[in-house]
PDB file of N, CA, C and O in Angstrom:
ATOM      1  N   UNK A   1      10.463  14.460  63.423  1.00  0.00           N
ATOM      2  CA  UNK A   1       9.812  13.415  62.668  1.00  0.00           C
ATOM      3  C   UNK A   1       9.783  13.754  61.176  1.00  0.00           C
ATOM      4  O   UNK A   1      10.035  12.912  60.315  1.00  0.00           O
ATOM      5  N   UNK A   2       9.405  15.256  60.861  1.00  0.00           N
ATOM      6  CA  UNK A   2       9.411  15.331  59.511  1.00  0.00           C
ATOM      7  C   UNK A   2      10.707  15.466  58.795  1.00  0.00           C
ATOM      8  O   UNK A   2      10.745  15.540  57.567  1.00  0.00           O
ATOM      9  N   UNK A   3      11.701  15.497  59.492  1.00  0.00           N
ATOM     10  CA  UNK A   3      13.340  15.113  59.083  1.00  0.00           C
ATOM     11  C   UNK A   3      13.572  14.315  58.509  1.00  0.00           C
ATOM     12  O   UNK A   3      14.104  14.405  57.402  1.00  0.00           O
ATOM     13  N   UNK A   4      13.087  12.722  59.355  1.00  0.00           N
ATOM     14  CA  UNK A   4      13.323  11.499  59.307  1.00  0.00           C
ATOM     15  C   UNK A   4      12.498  11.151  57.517  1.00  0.00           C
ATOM     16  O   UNK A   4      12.877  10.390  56.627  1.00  0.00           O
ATOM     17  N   UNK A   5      11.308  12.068  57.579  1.00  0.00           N
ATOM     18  CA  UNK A   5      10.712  11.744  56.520  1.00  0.00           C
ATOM     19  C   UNK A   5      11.575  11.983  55.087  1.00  0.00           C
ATOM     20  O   UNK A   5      11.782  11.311  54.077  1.00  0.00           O
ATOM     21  N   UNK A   6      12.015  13.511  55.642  1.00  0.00           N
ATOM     22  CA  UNK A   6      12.707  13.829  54.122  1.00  0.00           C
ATOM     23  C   UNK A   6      13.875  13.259  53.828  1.00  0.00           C
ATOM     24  O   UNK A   6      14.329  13.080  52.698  1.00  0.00           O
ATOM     25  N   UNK A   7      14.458  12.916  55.051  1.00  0.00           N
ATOM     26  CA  UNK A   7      15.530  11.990  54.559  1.00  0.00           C
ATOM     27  C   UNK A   7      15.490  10.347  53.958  1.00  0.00           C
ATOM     28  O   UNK A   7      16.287   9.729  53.253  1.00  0.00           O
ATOM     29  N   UNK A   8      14.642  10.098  54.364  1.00  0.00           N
ATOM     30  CA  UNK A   8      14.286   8.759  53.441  1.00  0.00           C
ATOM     31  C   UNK A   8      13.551   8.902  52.237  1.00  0.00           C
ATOM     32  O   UNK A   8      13.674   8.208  51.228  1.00  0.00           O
ATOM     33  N   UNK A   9      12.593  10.083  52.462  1.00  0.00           N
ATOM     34  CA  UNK A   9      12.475  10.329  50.982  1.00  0.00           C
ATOM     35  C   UNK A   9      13.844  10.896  49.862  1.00  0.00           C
ATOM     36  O   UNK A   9      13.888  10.917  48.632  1.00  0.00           O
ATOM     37  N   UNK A  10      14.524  11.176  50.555  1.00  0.00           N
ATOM     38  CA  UNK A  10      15.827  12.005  49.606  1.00  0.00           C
ATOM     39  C   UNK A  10      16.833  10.680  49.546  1.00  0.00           C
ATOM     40  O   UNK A  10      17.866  10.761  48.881  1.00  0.00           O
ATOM     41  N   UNK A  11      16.495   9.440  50.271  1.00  0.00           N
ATOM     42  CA  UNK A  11      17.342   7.995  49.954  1.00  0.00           C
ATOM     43  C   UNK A  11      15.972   7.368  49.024  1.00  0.00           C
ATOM     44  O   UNK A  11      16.312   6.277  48.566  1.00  0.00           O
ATOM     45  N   UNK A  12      15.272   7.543  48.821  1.00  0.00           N
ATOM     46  CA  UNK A  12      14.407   7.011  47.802  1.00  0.00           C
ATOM     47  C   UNK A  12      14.488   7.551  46.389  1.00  0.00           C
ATOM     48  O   UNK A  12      14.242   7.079  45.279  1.00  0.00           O
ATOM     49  N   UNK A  13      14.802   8.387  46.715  1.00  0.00           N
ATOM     50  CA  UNK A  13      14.635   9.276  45.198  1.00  0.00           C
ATOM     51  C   UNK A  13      16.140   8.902  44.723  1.00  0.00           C
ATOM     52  O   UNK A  13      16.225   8.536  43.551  1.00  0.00           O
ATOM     53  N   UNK A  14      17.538   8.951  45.603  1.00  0.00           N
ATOM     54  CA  UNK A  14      18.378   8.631  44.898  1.00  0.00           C
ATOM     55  C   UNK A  14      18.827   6.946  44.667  1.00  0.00           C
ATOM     56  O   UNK A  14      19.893   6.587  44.166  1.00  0.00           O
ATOM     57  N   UNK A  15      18.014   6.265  45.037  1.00  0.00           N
ATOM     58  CA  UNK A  15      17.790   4.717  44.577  1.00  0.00           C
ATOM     59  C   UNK A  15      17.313   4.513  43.675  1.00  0.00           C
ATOM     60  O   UNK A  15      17.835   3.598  43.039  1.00  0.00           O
ATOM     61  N   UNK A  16      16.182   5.120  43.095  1.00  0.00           N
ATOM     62  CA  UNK A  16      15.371   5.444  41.913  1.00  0.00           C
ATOM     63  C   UNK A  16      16.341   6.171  40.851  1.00  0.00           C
ATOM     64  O   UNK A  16      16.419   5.685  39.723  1.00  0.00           O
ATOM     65  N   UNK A  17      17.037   7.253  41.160  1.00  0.00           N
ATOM     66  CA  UNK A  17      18.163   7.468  40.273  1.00  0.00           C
ATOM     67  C   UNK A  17      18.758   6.570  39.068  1.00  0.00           C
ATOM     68  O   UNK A  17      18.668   6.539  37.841  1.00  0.00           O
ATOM     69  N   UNK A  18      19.685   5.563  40.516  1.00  0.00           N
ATOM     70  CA  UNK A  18      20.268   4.974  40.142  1.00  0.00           C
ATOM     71  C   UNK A  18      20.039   3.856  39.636  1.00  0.00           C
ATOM     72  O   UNK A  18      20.789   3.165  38.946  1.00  0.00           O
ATOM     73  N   UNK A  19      18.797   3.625  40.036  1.00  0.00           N
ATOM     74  CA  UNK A  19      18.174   1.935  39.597  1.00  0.00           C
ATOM     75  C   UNK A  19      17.107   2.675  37.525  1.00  0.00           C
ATOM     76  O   UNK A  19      16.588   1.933  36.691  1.00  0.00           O
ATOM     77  N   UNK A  20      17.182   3.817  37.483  1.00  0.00           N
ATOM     78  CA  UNK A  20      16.574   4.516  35.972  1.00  0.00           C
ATOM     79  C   UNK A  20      18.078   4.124  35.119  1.00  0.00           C
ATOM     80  O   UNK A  20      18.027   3.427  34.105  1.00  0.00           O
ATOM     81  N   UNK A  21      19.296   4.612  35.613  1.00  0.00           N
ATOM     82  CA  UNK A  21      20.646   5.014  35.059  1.00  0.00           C
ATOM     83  C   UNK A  21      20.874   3.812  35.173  1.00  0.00           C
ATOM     84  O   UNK A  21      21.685   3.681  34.256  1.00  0.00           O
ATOM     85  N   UNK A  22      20.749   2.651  35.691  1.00  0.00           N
ATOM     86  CA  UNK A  22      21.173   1.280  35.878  1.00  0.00           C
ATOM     87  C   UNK A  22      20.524   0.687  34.701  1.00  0.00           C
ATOM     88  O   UNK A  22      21.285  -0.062  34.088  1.00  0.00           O
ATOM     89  N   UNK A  23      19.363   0.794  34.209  1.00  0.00           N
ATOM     90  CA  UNK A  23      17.983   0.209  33.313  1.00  0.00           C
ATOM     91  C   UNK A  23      18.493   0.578  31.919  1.00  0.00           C
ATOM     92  O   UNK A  23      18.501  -0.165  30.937  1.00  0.00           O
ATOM     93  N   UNK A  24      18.994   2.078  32.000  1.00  0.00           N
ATOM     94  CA  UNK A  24      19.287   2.436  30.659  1.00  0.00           C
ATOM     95  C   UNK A  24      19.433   4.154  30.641  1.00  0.00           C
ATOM     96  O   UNK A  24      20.329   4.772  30.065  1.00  0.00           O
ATOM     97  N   UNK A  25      18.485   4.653  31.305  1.00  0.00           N
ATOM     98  CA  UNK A  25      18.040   5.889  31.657  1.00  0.00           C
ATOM     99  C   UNK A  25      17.869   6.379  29.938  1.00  0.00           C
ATOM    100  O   UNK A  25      17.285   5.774  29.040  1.00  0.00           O
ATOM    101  N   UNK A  26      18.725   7.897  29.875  1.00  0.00           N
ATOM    102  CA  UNK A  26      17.932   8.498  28.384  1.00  0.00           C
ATOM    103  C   UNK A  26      18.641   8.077  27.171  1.00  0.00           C
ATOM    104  O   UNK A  26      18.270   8.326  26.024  1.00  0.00           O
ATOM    105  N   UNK A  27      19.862   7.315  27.566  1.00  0.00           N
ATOM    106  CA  UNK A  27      20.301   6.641  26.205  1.00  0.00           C
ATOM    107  C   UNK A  27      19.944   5.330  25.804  1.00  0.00           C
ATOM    108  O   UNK A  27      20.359   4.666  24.855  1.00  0.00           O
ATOM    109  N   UNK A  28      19.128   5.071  26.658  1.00  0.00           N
ATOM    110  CA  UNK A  28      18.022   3.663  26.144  1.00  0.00           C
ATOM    111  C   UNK A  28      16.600   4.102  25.499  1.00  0.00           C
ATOM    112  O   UNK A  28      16.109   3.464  24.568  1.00  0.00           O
ATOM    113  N   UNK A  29      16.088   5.038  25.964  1.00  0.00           N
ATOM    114  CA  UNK A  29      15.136   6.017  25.199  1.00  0.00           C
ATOM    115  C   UNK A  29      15.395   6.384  24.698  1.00  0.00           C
ATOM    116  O   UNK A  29      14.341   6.637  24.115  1.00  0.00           O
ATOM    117  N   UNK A  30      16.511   7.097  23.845  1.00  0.00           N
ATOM    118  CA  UNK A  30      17.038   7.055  22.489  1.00  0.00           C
ATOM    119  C   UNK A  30      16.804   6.420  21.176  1.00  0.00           C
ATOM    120  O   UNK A  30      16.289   6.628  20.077  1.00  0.00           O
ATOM    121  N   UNK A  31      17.647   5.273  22.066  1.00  0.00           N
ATOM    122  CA  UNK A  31      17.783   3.815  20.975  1.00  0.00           C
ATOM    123  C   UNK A  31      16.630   3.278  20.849  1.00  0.00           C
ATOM    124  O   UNK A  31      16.503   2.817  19.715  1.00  0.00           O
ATOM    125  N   UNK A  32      15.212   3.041  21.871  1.00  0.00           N
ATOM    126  CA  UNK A  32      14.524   2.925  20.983  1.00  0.00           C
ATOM    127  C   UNK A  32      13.105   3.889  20.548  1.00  0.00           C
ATOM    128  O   UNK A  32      11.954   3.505  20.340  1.00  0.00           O
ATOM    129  N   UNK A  33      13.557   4.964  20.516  1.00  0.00           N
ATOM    130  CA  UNK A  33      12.583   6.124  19.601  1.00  0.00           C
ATOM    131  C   UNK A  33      13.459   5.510  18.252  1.00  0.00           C
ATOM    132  O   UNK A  33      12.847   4.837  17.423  1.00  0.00           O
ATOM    133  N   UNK A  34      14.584   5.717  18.123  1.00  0.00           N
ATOM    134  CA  UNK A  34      15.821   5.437  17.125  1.00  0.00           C
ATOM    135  C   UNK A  34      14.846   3.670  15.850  1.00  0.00           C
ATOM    136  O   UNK A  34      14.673   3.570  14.636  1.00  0.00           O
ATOM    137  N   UNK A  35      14.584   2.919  16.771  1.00  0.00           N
ATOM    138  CA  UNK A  35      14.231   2.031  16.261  1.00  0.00           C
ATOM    139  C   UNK A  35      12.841   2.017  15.923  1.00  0.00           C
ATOM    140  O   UNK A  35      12.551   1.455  14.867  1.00  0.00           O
ATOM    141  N   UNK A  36      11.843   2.565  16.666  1.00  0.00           N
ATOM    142  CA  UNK A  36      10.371   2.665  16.864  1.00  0.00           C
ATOM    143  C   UNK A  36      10.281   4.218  15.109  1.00  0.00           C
ATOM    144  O   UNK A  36       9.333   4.865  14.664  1.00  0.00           O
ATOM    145  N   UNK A  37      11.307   4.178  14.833  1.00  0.00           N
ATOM    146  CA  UNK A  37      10.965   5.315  14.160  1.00  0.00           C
ATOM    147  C   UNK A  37      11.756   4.626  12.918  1.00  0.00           C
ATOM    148  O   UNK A  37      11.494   5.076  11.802  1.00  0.00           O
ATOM    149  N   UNK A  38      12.790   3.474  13.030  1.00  0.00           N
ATOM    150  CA  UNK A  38      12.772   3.150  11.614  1.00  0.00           C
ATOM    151  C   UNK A  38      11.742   1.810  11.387  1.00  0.00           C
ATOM    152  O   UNK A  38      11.540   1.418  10.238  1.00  0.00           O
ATOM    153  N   UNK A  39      11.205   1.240  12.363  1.00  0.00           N
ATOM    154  CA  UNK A  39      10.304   0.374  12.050  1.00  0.00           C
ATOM    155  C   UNK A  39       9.426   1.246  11.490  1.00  0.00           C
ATOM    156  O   UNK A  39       9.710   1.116  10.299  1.00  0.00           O
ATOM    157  N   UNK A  40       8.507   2.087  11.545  1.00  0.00           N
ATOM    158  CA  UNK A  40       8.005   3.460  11.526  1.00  0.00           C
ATOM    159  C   UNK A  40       7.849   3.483   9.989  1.00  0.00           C
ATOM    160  O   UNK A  40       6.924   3.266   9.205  1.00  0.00           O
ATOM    161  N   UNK A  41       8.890   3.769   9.913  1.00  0.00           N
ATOM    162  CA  UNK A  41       9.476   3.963   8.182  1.00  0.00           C
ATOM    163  C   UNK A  41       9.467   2.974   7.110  1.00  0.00           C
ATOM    164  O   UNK A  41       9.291   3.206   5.914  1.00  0.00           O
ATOM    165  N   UNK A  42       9.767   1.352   7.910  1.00  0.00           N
ATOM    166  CA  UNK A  42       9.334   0.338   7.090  1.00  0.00           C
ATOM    167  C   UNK A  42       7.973   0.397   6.755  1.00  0.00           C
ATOM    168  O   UNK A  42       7.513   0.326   5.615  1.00  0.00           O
ATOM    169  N   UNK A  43       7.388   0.522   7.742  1.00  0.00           N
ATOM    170  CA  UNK A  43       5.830   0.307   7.725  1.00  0.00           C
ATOM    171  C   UNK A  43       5.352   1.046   6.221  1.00  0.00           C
ATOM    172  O   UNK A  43       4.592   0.612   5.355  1.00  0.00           O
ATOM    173  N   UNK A  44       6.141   2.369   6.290  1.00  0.00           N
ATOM    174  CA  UNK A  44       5.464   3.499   5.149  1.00  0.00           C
ATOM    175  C   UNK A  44       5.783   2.766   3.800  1.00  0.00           C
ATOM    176  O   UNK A  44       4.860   2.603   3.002  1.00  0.00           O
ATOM    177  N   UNK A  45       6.688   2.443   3.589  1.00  0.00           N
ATOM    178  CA  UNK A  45       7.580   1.827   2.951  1.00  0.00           C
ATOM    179  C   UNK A  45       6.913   0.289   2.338  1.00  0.00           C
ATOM    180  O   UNK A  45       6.561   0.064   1.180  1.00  0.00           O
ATOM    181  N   UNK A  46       6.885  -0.439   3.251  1.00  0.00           N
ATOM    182  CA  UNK A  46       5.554  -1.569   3.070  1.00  0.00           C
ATOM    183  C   UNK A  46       4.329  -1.407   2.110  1.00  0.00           C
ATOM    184  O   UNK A  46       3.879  -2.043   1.156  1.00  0.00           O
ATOM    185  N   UNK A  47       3.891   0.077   2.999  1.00  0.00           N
ATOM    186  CA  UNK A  47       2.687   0.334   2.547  1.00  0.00           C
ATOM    187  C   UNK A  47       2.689   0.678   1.559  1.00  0.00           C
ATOM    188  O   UNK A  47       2.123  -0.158   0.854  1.00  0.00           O
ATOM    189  N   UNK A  48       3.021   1.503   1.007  1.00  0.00           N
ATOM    190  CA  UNK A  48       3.640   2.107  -0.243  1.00  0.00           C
ATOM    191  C   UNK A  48       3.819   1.239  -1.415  1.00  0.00           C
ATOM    192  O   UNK A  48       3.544   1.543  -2.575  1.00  0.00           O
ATOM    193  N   UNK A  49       4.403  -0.088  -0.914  1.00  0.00           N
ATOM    194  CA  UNK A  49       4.313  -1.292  -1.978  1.00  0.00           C
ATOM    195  C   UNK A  49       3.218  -1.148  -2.252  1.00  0.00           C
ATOM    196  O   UNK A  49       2.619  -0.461  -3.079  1.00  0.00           O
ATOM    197  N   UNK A  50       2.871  -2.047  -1.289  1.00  0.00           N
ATOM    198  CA  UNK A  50       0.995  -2.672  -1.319  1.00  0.00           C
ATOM    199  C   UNK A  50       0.259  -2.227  -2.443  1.00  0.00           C
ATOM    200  O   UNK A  50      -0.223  -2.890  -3.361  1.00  0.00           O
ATOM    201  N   UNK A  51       0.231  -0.110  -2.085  1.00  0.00           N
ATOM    202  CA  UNK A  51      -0.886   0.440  -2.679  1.00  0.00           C
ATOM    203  C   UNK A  51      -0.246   0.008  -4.044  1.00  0.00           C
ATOM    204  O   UNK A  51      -1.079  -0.527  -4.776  1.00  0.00           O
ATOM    205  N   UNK A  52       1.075   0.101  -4.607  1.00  0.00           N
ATOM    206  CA  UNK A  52       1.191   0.418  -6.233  1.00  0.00           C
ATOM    207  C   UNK A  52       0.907  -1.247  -6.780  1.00  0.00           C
ATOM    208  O   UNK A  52       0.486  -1.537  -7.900  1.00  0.00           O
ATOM    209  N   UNK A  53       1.247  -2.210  -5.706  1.00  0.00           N
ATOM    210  CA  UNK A  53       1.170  -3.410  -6.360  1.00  0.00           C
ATOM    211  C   UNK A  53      -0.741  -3.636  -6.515  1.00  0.00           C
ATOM    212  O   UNK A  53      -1.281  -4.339  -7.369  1.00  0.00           O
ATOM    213  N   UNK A  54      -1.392  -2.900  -5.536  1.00  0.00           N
ATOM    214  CA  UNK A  54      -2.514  -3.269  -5.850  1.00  0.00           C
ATOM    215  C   UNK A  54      -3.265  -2.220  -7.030  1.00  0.00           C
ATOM    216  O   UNK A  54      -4.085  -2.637  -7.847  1.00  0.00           O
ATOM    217  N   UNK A  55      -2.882  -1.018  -6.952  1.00  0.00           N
ATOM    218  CA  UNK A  55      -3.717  -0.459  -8.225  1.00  0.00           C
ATOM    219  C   UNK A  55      -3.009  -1.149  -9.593  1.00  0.00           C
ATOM    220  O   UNK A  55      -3.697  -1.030 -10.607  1.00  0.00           O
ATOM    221  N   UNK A  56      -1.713  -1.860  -9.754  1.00  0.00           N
ATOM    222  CA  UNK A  56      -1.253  -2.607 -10.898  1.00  0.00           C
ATOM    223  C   UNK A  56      -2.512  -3.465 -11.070  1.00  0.00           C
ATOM    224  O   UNK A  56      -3.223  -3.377 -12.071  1.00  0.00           O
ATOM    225  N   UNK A  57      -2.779  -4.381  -9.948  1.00  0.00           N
ATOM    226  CA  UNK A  57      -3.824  -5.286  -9.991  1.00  0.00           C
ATOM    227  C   UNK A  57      -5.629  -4.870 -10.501  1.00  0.00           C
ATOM    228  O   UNK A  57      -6.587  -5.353 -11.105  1.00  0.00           O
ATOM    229  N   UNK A  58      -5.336  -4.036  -9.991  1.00  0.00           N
ATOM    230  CA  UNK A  58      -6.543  -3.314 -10.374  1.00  0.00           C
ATOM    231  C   UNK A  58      -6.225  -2.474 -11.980  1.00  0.00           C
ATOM    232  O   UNK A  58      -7.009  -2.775 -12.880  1.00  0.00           O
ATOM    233  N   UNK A  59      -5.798  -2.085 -12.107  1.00  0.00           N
ATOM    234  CA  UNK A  59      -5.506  -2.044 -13.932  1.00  0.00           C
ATOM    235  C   UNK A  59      -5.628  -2.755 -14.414  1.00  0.00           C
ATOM    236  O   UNK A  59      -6.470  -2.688 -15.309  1.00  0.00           O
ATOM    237  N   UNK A  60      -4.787  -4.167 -14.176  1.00  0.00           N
ATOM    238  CA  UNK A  60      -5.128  -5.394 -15.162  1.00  0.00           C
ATOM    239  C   UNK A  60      -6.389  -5.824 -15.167  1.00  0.00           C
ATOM    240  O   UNK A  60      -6.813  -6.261 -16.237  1.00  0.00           O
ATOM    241  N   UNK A  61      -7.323  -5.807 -13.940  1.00  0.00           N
ATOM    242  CA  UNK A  61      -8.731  -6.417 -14.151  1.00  0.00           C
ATOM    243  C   UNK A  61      -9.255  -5.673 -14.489  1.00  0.00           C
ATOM    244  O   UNK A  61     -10.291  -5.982 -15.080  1.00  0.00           O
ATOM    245  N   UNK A  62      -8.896  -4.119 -14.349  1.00  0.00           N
ATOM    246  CA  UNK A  62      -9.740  -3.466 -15.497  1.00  0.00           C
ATOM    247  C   UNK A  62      -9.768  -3.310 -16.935  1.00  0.00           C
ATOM    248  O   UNK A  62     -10.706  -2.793 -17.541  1.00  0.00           O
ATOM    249  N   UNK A  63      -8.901  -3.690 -17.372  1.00  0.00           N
ATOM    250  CA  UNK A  63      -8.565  -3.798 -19.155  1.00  0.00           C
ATOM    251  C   UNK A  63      -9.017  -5.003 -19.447  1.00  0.00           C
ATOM    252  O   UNK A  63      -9.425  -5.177 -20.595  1.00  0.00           O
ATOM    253  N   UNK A  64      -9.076  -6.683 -18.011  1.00  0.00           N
ATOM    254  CA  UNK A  64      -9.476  -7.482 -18.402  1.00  0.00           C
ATOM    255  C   UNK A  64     -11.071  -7.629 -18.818  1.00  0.00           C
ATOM    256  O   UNK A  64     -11.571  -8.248 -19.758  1.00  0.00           O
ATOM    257  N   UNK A  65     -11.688  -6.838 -17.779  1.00  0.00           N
ATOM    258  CA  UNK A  65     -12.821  -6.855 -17.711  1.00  0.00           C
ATOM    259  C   UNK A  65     -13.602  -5.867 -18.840  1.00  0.00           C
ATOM    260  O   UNK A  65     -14.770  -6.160 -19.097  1.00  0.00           O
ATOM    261  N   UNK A  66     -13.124  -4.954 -19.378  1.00  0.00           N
ATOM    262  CA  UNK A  66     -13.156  -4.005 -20.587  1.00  0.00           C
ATOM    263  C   UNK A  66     -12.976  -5.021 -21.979  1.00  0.00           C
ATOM    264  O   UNK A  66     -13.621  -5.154 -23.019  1.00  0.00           O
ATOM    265  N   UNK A  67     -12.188  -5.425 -21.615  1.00  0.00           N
ATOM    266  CA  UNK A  67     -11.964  -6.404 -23.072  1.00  0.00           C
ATOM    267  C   UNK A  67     -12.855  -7.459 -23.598  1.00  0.00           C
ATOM    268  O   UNK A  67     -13.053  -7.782 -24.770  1.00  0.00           O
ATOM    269  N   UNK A  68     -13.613  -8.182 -21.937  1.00  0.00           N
ATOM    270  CA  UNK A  68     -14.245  -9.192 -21.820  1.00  0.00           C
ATOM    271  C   UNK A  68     -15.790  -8.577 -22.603  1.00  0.00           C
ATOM    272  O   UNK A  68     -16.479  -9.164 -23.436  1.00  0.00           O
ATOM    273  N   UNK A  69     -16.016  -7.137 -21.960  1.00  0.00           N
ATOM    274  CA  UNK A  69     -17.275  -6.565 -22.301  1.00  0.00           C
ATOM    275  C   UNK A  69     -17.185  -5.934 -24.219  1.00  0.00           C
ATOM    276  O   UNK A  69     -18.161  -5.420 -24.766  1.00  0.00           O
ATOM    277  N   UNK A  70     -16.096  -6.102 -24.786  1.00  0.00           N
ATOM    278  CA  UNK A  70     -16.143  -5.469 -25.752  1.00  0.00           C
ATOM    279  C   UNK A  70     -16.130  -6.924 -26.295  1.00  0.00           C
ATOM    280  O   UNK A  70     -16.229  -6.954 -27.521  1.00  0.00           O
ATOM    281  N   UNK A  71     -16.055  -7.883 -25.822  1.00  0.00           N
ATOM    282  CA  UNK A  71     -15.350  -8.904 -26.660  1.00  0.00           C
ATOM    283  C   UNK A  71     -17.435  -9.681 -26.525  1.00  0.00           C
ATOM    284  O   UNK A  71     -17.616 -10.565 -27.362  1.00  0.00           O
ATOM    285  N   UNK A  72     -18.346  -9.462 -25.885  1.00  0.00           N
ATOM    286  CA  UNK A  72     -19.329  -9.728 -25.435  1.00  0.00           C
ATOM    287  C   UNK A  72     -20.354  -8.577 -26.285  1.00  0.00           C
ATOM    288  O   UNK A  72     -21.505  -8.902 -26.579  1.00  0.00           O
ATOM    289  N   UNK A  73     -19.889  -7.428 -26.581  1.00  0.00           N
ATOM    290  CA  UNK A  73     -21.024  -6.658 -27.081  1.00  0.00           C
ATOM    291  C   UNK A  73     -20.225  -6.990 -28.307  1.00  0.00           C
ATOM    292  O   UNK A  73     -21.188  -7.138 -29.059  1.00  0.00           O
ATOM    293  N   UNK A  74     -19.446  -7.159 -28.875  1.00  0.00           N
ATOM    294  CA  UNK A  74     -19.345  -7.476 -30.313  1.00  0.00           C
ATOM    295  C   UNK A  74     -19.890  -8.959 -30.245  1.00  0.00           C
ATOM    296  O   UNK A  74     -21.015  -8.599 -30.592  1.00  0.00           O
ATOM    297  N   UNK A  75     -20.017 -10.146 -30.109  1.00  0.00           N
ATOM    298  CA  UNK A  75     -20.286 -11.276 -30.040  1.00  0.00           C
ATOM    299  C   UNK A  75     -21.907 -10.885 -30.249  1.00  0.00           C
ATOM    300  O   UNK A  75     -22.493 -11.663 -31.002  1.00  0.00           O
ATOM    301  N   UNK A  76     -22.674  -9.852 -29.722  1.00  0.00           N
ATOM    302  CA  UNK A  76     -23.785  -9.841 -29.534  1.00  0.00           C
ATOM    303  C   UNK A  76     -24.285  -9.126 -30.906  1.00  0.00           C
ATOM    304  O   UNK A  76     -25.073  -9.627 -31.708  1.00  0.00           O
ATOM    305  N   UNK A  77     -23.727  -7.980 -30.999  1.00  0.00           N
ATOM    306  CA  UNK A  77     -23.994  -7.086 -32.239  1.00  0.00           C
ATOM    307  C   UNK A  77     -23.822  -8.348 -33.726  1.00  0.00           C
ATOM    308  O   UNK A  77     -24.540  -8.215 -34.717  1.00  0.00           O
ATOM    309  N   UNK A  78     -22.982  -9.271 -33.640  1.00  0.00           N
ATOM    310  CA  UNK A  78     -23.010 -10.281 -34.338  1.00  0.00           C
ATOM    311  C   UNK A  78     -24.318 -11.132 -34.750  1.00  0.00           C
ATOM    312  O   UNK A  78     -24.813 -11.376 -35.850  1.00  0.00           O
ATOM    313  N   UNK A  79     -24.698 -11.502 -33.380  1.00  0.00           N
ATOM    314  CA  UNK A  79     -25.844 -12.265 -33.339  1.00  0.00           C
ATOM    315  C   UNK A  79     -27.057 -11.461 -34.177  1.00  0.00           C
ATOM    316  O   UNK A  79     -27.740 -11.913 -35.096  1.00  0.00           O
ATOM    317  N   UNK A  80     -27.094 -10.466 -33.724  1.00  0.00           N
ATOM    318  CA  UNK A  80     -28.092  -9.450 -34.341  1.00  0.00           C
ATOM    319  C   UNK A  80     -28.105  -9.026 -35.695  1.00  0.00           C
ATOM    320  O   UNK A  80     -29.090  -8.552 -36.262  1.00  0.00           O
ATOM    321  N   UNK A  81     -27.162  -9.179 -36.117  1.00  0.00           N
ATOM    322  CA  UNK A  81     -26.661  -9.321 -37.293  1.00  0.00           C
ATOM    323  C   UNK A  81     -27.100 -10.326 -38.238  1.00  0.00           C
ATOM    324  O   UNK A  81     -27.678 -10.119 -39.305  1.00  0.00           O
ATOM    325  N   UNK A  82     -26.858 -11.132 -37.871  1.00  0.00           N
ATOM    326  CA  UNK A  82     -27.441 -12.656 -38.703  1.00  0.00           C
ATOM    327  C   UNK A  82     -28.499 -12.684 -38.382  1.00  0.00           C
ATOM    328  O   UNK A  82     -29.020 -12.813 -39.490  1.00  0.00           O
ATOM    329  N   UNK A  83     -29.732 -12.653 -37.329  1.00  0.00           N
ATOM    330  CA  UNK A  83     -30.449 -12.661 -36.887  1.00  0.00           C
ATOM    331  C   UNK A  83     -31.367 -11.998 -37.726  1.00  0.00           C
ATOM    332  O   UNK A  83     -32.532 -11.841 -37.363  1.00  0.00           O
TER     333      UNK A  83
END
């Protein structure tokens, strides 16, 4: 009886073989680590924009907002002035 077992287990295992090697087996896991790793890279790449386009953004509102306050304490020192 335990014959019968290992032999259908030893026709299971080589169905499974062939049905992994049929799917793709390790040169389909390859191709996509291969891809999962340059999407991967876009991502960094993406990101990488983002940050420089946003500290640009953030520079400009900070010189805007610097300018606004100098342009506001002189307007004021004015007032005080005539005043």
């Amino acid at each position: 009886m335990s014959a019968l077992a290992l032999i259908i287990s030893i026709i299971a295992l080589i169905i499974a073989i062939m049905a992994y090697q049929k799917v793709g087996g390790v040169a389909d896991l390859k191709k996509q680590t291969e891809i999962l790793s340059n999407i991967g890279e876009a991502i960094v790449k993406a990101t990488n924009t983002l940050r420089e386009k946003t500290a640009d953004v953030l520079d400009k509102m900070e010189a805007a907002l610097r300018a606004a306050k100098e342009t506001k304490a002189g307007k004021k020192k004015e007032g005080k002035e005539e005043g």
